[in-house]
Backbone as numpy.savetxt, mean C-alpha at the origin, in Angstrom:
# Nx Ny Nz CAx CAy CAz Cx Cy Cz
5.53 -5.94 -23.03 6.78 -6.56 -22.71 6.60 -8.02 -22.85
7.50 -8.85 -23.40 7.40 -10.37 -23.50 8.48 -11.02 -22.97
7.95 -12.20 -22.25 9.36 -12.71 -21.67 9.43 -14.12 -22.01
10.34 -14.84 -22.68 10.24 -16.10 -23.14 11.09 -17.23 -22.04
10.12 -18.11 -21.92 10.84 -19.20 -20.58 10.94 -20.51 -21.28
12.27 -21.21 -20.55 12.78 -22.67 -21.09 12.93 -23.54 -20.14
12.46 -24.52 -20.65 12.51 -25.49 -19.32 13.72 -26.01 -19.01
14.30 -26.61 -17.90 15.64 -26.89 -18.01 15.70 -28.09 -17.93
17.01 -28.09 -18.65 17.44 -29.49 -19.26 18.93 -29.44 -19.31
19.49 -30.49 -19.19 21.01 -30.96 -19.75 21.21 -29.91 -20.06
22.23 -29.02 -20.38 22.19 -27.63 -21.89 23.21 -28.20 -22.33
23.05 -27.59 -23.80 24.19 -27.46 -24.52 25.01 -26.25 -23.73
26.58 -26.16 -24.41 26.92 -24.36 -22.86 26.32 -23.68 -24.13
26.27 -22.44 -22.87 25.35 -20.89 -23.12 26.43 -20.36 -24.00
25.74 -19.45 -25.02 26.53 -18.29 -25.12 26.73 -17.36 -23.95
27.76 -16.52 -24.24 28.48 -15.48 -22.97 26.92 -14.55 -22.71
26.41 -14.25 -21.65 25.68 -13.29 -21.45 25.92 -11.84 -22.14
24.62 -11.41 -22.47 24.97 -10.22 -22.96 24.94 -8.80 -21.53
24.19 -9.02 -20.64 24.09 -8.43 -19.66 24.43 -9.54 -18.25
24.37 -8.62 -16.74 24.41 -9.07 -15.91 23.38 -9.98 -15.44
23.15 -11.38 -14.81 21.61 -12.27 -14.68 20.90 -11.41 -13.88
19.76 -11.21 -14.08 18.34 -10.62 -13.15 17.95 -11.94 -12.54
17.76 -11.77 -11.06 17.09 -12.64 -10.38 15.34 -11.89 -10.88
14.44 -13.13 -11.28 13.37 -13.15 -11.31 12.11 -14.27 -11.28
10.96 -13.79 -11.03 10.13 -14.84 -10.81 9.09 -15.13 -11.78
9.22 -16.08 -12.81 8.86 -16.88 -13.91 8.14 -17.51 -13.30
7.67 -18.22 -14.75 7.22 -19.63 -14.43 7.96 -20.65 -16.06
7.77 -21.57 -15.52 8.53 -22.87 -16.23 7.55 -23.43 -16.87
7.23 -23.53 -18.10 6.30 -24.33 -19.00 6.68 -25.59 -19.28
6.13 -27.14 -18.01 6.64 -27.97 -18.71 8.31 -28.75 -18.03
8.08 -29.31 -16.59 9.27 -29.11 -15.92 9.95 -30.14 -16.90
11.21 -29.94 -17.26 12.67 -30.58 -18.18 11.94 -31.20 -19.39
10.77 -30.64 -19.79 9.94 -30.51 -21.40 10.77 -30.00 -22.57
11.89 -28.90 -22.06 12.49 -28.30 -23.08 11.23 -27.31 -23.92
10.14 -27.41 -23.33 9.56 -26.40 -23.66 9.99 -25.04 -23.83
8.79 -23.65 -24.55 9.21 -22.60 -24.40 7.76 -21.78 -24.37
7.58 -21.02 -23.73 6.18 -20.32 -23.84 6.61 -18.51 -23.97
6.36 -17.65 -24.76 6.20 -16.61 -24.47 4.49 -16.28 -23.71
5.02 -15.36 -23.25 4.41 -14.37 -22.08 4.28 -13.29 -21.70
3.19 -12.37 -22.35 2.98 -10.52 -22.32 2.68 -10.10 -21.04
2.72 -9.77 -20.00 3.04 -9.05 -19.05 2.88 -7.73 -18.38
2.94 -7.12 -17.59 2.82 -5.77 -17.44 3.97 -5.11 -16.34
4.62 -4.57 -15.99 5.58 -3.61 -15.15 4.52 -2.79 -14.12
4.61 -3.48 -12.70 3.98 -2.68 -11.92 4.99 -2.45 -10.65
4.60 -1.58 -9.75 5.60 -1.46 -8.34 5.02 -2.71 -8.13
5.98 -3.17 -6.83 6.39 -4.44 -6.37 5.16 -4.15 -4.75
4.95 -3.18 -4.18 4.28 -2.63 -2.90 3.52 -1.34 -4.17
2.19 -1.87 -3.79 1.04 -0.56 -3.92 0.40 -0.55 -2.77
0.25 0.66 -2.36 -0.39 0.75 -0.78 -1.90 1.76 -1.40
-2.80 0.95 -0.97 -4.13 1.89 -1.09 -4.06 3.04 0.04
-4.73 4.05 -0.18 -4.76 5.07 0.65 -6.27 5.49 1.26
-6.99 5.33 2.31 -7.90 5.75 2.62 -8.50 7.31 4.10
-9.28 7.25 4.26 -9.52 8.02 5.33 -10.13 7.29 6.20
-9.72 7.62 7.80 -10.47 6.62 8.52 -11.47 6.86 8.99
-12.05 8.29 8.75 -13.78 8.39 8.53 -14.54 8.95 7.50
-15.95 8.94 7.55 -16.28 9.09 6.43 -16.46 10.75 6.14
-16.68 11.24 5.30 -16.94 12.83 4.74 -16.74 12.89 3.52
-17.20 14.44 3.27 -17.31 15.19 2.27 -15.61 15.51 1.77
-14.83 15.08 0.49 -13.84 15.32 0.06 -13.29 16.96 -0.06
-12.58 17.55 0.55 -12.14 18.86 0.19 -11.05 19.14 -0.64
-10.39 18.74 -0.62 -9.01 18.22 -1.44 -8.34 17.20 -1.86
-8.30 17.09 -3.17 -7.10 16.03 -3.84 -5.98 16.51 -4.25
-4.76 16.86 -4.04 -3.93 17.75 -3.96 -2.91 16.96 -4.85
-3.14 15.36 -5.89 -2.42 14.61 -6.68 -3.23 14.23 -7.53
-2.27 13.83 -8.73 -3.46 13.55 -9.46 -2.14 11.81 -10.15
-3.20 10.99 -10.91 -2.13 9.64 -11.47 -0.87 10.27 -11.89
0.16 9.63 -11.52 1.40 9.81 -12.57 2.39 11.18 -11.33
1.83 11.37 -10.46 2.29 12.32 -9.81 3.41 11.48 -8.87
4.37 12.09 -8.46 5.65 11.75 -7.90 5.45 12.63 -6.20
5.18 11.59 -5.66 5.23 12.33 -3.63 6.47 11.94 -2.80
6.48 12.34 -2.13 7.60 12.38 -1.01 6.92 11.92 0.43
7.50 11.58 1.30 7.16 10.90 2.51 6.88 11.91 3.36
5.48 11.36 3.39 4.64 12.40 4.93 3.61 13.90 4.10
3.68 13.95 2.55 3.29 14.89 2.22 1.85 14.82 1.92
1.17 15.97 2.00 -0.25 15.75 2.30 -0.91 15.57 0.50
-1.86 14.74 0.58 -2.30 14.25 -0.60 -3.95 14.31 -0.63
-4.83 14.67 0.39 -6.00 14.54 0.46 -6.41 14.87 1.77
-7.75 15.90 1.71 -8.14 15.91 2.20 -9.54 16.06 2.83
-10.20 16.01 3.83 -12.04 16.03 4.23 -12.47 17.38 4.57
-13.86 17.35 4.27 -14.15 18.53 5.09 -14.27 18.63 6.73
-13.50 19.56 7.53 -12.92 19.24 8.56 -13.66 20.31 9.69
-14.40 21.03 8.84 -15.51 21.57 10.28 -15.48 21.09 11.13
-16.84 20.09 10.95 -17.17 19.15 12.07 -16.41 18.83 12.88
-15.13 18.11 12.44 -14.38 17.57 13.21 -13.35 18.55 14.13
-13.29 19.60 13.26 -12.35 20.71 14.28 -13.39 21.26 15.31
-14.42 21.55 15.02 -15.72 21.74 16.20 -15.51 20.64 17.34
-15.69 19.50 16.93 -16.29 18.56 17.82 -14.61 18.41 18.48
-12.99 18.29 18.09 -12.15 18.61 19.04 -11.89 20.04 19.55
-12.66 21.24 19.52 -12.52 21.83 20.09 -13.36 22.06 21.26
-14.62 21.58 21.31 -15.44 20.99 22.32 -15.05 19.89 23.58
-14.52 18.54 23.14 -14.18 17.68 23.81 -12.55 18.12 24.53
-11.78 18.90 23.99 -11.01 19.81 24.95 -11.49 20.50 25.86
-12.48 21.21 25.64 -12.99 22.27 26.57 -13.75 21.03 27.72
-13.99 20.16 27.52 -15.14 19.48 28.39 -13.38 18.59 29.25
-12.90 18.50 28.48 -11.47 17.58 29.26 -10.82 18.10 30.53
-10.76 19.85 29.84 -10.39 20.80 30.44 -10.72 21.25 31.89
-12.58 21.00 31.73 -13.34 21.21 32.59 -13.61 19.93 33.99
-13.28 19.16 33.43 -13.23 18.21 34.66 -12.40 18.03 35.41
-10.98 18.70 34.65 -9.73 17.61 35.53 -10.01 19.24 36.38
-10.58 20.18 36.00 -10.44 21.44 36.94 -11.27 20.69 38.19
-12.33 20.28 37.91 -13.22 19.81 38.83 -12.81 18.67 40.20
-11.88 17.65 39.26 -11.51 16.94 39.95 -10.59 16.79 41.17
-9.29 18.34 40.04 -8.44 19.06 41.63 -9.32 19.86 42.50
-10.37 20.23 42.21 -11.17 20.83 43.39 -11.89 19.86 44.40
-12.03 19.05 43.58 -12.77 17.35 45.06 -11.84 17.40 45.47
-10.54 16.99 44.75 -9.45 16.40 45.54 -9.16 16.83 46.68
-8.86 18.43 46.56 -8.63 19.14 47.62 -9.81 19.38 48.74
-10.80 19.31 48.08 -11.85 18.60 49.54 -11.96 17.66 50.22
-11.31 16.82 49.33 -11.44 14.83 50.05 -10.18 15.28 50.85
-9.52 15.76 50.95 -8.28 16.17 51.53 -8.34 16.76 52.90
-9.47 17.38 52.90 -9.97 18.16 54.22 -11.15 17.49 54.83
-11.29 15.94 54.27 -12.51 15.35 54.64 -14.32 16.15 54.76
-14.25 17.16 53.64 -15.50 17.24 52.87 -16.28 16.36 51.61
-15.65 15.71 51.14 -15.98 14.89 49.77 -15.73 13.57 50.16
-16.62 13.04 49.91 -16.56 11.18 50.46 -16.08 10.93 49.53
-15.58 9.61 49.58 -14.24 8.88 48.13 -15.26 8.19 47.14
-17.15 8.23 47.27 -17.32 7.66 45.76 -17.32 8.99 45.40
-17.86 10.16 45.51 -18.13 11.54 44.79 -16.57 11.69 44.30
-15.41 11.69 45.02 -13.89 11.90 44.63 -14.29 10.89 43.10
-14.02 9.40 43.53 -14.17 8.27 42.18 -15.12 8.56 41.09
-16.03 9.37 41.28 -16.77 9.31 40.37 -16.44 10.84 39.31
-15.82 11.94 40.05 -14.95 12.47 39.18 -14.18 12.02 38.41
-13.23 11.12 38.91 -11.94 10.72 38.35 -12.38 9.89 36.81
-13.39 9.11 36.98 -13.76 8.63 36.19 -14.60 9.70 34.82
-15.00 10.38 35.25 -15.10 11.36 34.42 -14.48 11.88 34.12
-13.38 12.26 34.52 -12.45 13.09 33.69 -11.77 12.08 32.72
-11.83 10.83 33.27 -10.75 10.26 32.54 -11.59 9.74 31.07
-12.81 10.04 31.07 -14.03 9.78 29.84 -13.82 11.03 29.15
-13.42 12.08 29.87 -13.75 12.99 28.83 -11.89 13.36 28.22
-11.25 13.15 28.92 -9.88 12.64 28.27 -9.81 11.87 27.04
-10.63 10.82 27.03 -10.69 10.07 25.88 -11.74 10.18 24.90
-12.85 11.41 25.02 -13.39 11.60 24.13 -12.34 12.78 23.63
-11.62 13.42 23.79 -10.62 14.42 23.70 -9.77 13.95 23.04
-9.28 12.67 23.02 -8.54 11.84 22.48 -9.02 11.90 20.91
-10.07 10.92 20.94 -10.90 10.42 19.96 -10.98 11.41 18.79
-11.34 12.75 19.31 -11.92 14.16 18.42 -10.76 14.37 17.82
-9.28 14.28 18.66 -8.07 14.38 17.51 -7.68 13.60 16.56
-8.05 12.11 17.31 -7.98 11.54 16.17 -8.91 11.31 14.67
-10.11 11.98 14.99 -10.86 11.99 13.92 -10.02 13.29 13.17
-9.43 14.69 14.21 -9.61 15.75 13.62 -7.74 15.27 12.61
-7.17 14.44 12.91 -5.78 14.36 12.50 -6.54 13.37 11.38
-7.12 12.52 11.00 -7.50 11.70 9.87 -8.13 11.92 8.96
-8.32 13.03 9.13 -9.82 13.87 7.86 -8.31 14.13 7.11
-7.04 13.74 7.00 -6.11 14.43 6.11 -5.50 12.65 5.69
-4.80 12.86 4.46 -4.11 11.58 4.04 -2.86 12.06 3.69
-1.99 11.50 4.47 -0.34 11.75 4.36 0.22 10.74 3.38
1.49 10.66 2.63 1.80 9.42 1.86 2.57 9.47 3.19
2.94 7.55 3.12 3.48 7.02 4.20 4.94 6.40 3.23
4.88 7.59 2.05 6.57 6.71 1.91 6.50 7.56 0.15
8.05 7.37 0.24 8.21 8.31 -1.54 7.32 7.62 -2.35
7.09 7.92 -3.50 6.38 7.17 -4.28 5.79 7.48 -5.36
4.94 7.23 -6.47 4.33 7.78 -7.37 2.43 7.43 -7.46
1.97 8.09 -7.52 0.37 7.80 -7.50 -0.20 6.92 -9.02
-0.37 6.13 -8.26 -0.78 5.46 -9.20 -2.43 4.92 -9.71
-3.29 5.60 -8.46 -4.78 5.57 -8.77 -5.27 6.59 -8.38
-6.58 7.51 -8.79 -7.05 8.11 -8.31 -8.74 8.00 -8.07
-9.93 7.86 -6.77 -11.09 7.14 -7.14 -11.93 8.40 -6.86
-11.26 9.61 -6.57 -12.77 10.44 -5.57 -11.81 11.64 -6.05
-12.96 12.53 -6.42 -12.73 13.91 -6.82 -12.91 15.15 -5.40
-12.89 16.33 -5.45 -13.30 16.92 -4.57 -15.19 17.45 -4.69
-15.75 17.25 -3.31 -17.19 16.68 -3.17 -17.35 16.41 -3.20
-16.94 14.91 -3.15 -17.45 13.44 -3.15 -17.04 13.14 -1.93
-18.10 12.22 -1.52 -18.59 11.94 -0.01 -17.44 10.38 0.13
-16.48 10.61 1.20 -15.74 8.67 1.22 -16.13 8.24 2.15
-15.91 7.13 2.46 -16.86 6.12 2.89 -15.01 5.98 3.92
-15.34 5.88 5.38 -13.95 5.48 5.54 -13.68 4.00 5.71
-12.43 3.64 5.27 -11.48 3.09 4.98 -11.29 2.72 3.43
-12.55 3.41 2.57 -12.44 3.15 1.16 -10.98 4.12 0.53
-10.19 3.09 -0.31 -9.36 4.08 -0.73 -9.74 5.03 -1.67
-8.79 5.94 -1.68 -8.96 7.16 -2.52 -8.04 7.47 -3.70
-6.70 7.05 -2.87 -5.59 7.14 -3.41 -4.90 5.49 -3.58
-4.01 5.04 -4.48 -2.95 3.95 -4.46 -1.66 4.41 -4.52
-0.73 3.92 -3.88 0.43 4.94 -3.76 1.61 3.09 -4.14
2.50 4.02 -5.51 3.36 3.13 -5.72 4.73 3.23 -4.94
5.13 2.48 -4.39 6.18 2.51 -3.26 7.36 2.45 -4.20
8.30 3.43 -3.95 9.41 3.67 -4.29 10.68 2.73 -4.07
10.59 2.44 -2.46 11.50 1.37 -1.97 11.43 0.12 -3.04
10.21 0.19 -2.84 10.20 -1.56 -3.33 10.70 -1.81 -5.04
10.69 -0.88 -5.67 11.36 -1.33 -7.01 9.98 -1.78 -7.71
10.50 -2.00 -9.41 9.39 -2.56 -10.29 9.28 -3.85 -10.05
8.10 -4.65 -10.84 8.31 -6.01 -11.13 7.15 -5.91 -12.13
7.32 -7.58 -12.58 7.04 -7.95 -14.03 5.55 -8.93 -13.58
4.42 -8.24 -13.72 3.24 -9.16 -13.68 2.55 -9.77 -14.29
2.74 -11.52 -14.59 2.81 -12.41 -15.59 1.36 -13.37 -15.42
0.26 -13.02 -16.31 -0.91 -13.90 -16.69 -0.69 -15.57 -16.60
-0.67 -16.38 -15.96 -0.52 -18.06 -16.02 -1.71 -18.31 -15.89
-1.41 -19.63 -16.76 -2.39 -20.66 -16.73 -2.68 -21.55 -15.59
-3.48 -22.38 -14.97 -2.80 -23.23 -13.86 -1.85 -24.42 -14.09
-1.85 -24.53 -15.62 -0.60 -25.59 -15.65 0.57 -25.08 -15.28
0.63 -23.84 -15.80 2.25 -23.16 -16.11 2.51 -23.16 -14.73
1.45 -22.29 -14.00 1.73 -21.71 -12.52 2.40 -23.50 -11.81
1.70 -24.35 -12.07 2.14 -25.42 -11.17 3.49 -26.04 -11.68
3.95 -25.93 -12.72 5.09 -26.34 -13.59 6.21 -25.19 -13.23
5.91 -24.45 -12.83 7.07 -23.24 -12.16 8.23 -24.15 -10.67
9.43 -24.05 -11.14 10.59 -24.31 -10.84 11.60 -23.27 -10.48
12.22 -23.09 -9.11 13.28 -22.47 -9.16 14.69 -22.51 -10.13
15.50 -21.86 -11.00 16.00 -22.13 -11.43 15.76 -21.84 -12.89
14.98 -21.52 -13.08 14.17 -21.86 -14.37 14.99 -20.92 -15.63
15.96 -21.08 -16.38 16.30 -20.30 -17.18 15.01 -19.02 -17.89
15.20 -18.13 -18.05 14.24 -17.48 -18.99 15.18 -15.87 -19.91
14.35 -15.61 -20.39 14.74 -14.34 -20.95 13.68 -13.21 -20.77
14.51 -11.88 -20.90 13.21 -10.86 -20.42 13.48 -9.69 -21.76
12.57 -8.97 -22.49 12.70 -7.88 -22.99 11.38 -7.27 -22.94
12.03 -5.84 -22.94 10.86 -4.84 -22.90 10.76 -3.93 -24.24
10.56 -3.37 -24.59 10.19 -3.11 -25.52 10.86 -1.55 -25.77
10.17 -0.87 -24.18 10.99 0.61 -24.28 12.59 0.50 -24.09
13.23 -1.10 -24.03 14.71 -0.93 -24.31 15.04 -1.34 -25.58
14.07 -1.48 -26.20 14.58 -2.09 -27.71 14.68 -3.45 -28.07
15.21 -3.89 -28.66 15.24 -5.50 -28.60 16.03 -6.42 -28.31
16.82 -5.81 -27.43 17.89 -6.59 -26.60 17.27 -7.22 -25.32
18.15 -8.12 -25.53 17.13 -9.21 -24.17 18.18 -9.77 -22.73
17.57 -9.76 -21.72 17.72 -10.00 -20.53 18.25 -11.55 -20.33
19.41 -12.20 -20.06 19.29 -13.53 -19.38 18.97 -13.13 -17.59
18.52 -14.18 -17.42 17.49 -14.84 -16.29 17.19 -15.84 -15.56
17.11 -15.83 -14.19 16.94 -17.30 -13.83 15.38 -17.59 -12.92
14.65 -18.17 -12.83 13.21 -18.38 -12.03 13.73 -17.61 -10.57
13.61 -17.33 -10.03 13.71 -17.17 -8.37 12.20 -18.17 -7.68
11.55 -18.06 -8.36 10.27 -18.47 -7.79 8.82 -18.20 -7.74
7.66 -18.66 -7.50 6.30 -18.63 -7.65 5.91 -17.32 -6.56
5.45 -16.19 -7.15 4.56 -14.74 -6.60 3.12 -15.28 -6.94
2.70 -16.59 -7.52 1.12 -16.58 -7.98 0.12 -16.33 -6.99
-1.05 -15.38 -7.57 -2.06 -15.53 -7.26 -3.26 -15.94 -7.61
-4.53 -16.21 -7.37 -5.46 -16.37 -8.04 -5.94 -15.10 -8.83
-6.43 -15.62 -10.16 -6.95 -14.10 -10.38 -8.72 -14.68 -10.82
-9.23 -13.33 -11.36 -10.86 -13.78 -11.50 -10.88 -14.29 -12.68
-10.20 -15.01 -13.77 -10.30 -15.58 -14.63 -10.26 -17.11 -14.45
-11.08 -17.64 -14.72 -11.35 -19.32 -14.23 -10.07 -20.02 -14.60
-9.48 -20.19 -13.72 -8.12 -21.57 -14.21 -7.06 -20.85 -14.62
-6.87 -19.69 -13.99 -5.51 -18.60 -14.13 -5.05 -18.18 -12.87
-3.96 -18.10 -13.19 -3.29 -17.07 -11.31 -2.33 -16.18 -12.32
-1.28 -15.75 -11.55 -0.53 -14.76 -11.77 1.10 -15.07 -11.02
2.00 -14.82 -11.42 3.40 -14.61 -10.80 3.83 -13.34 -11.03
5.20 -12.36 -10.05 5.86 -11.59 -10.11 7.16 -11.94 -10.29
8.40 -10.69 -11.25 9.46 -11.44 -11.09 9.90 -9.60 -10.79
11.08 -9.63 -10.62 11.97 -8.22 -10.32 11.85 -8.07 -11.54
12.12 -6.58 -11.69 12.36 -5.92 -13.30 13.57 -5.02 -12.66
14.28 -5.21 -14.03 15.98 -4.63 -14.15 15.02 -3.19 -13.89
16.44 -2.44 -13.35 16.21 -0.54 -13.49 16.12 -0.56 -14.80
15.07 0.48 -15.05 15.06 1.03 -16.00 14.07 2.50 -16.51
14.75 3.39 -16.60 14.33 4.92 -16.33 12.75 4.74 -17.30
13.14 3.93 -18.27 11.76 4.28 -19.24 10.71 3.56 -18.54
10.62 2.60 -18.17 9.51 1.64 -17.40 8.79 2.49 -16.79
7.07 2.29 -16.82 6.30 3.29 -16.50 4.68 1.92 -16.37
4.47 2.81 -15.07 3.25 1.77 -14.51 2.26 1.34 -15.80
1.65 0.27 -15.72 0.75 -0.80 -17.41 1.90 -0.76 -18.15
């Protein structure tokens, strides 16, 4: 996709637009230079959310693969979950077992058989093994990866039997809400020469060769690992053919 930007100046008037203006975020080559720079680009979601597990294990399921289309809350991965269904079905039974214990002091401290540290020192135990009870679900509810929103998969790093490391992602999940956008290679001149306002034009290629009028909205730059480059985002028009790279 190439998008050609003009610096602004006085104008001569425009011809009539051929489409409606896209708000987007350019950059300006050259503030009131009358410059023009084309610029190759790529179409990515606007929100990619990495996806990880929050402990580590043995992979049992990848249930998506790139290019796959999910729905919110649907299961996409998962661990091997022995262990972890063992170890919460244990720390229940031990949760179980204290607070039994503890209504039985109680009802002794009640009849003045049980002095109040032996009472306290139940209570406190139960309330430890409550929260290791806790803990075991939450390991045993995280050995699974839910998408947290519609979307399309857009990475995949771990097969099934492969050991993850938790919080390493597994999955990248392209967010649906958020719409496309246009991710633009700058130089650090360009990036600093970026102006709101900035007239530009946009075409893609899978629409043919009709082109987009445009105005800057503004600087998305980041640094990237190329010495003396960052990056900007701008919105990208709907468009059914647009497809992630």
């Amino acid at each position: 996709m190439a998008l050609a930007l003009a610096g602004c100046k006085a104008a001569q008037p425009a011809p009539a637009p051929r489409a409606e203006p896209v708000p987007v975020r350019l950059v300006r080559v050259g503030a009131d230079s009358g410059a023009m720079a084309t610029i190759t680009g790529t179409v990515r979601h606007a929100e990619e959310t990495p996806l990880a597990f929050a402990q580590p294990g043995r992979v049992r399921d990848v249930l998506v693969d790139v290019g796959d289309t999910v729905s919110a809350g649907q299961l996409l991965a998962t661990l091997e979950t022995g262990p972890a269904d063992a170890n919460a079905v244990a720390a229940a039974e031990d949760a179980r077992r204290a607070a039994l214990e503890l209504a039985r002091l109680r009802t002794l401290a009640g009849q003045g058989w049980v002095t109040r540290a032996r009472l306290e020192t139940a209570e406190a135990g139960a309330a430890a093994a409550n929260a290791r009870a806790a803990a075991a679900r939450f390991d045993q509810r995280y050995a699974r990866i839910h998408a947290p929103g519609a979307g399309v998969i857009l990475a995949r790093t771990l097969d099934p039997g492969a050991i993850a490391a938790a919080g390493s992602p597994v999955l990248t999940l392209g967010d649906a809400r958020g719409g496309l956008v246009f991710q633009l290679p700058l130089t650090d001149r360009q990036a600093a020469a970026l102006r709101p306002g900035t007239p530009a034009e946009l075409r893609l290629p899978a629409l043919g060769p009709a082109r987009s009028r445009a105005s800057c909205a503004g600087s998305a730059g980041a640094a990237t690992r190329r010495p003396g480059h960052s990056s900007a985002k701008s919105p990208c028009p709907p468009c059914p053919a647009c497809v992630q790279g």
